[in-house]
C-alpha positions as CSV (number, residue, x, y, z in Angstrom):
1,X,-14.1,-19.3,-4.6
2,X,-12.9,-15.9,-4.9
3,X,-9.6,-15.0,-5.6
4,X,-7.6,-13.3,-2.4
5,X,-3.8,-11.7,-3.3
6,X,-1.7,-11.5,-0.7
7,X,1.7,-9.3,-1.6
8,X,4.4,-7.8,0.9
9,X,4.1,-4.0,1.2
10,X,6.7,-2.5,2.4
11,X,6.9,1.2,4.0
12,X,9.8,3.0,3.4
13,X,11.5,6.5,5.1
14,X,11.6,8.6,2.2
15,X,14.2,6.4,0.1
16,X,11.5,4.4,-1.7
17,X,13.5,5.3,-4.9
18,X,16.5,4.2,-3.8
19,X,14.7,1.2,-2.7
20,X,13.6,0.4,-5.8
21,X,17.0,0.6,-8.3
22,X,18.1,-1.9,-5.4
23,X,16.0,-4.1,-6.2
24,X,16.4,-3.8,-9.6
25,X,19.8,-4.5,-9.4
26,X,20.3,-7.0,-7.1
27,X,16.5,-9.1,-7.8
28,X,16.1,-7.9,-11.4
29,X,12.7,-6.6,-10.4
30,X,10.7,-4.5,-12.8
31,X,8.8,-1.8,-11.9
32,X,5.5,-2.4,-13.1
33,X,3.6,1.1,-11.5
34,X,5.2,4.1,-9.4
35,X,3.6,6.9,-8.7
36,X,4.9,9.9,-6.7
37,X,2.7,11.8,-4.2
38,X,3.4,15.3,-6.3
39,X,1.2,12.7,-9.1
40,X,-1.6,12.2,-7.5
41,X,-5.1,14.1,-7.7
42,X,-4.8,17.2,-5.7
43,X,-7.4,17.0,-2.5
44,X,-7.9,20.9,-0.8
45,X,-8.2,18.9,2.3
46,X,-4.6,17.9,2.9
47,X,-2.2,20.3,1.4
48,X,0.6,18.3,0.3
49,X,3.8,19.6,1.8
50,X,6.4,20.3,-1.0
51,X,8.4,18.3,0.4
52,X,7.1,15.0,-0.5
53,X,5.9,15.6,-4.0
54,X,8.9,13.9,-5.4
55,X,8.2,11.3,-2.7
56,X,6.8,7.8,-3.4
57,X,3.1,7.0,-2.9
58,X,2.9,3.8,-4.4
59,X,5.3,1.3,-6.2
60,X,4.7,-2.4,-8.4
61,X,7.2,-4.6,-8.9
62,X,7.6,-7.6,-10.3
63,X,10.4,-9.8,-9.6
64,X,10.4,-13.6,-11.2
65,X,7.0,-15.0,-10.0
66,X,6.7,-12.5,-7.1
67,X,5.2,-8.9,-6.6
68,X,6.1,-6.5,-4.5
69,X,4.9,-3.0,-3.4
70,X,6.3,-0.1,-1.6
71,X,6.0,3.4,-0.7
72,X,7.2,6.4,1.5
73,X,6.1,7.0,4.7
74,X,3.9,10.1,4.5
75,X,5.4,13.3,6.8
76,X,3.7,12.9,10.1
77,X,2.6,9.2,9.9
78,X,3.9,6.6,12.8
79,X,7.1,4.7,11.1
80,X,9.2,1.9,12.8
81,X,12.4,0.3,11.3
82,X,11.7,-3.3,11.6
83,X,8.1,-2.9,11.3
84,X,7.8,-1.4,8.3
85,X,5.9,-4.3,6.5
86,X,2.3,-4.8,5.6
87,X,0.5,-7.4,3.9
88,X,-1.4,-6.2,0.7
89,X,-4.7,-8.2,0.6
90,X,-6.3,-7.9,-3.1
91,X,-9.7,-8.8,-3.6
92,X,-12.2,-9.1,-6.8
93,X,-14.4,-6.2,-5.9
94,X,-15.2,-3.9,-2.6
95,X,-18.0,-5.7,-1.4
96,X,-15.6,-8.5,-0.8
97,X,-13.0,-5.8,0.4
98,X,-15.3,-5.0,2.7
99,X,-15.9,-8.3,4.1
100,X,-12.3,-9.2,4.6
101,X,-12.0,-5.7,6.5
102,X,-14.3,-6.1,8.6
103,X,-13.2,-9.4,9.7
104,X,-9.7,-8.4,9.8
105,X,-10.6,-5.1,12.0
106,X,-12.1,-7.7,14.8
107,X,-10.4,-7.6,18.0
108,X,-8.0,-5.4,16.1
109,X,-7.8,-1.5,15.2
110,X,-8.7,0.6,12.1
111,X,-5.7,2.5,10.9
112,X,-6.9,4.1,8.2
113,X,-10.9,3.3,7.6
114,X,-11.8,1.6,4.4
115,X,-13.3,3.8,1.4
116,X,-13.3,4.8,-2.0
117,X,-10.5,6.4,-3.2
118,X,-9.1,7.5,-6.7
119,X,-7.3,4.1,-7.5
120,X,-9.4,2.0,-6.0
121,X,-13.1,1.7,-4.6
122,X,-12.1,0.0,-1.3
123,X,-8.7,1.0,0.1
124,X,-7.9,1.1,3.9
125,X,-5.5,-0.7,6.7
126,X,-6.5,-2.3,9.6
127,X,-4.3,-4.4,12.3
128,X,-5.7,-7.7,13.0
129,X,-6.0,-9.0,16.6
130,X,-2.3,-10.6,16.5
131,X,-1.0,-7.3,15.6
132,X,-0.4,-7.6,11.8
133,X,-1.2,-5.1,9.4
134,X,-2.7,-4.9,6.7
135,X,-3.9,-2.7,3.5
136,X,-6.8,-4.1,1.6
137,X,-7.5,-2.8,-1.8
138,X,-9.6,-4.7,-5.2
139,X,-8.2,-5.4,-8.0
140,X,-8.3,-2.6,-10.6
141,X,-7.4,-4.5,-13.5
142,X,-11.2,-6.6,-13.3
């Protein structure tokens, strides 16, 4: 059987970085990736504001046996306290990214449609029929 990672993703409102010292300090996480958005590869189709550059677009951690990731909440994208947690489904490759997504997106909605991107060659989000989120992405490391 294929191997399926499921970690809590947890969307922040611009204090990702605050976020993650917390955690340091109080779970003795360790920060295995951040990126800000200013980091990423420039695309000439969205402009990023200047204002999120220092921002967080993606965040590891570990803490003990347990992973979690995080980011900020991008300027203009829907964010509710309370329900501002997604489940990060990681699979081998993006045919099987794919597959999950599909399934997942049935008798649910697409939030953001699964594709290629710099990090990863399936990446998208999709609410699931019982109205739970999540963000499939494959393993980079394989």
């Amino acid at each position: 059987m294929m191997s399926i990672k499921l970690t809590p993703y947890l969307v922040m409102e611009g204090n990702a970085k605050e976020a993650i010292t917390f955690y340091q300090e109080v779970l003795g996480a360790e920060v295995l990736m951040q990126q800000a958005f200013g980091e990423m590869p420039a695309n000439p189709e969205y402009p990023l504001p200047e204002s999120v550059a220092d921002k967080i677009a993606h965040a590891h951690l570990k803490i003990d046996e347990s992973e979690l990731m995080l980011f900020d909440s991008f300027p203009g994208s829907p964010y509710s306290r309370g329900n501002n947690i997604t489940v990060c489904v990681t699979l081998p490759n993006a045919e099987r990214a794919t597959e999950v997504f599909e399934k997942l997106a049935n008798g649910g909605h697409i939030v953001h449609p699964l594709q290629a991107t710099f990090f990863s060659p399936a990446f998208g989000t999709v609410t699931d029929a019982f109205g739970i989120t999540f963000t499939v992405t494959t393993d980079t490391a394989q």
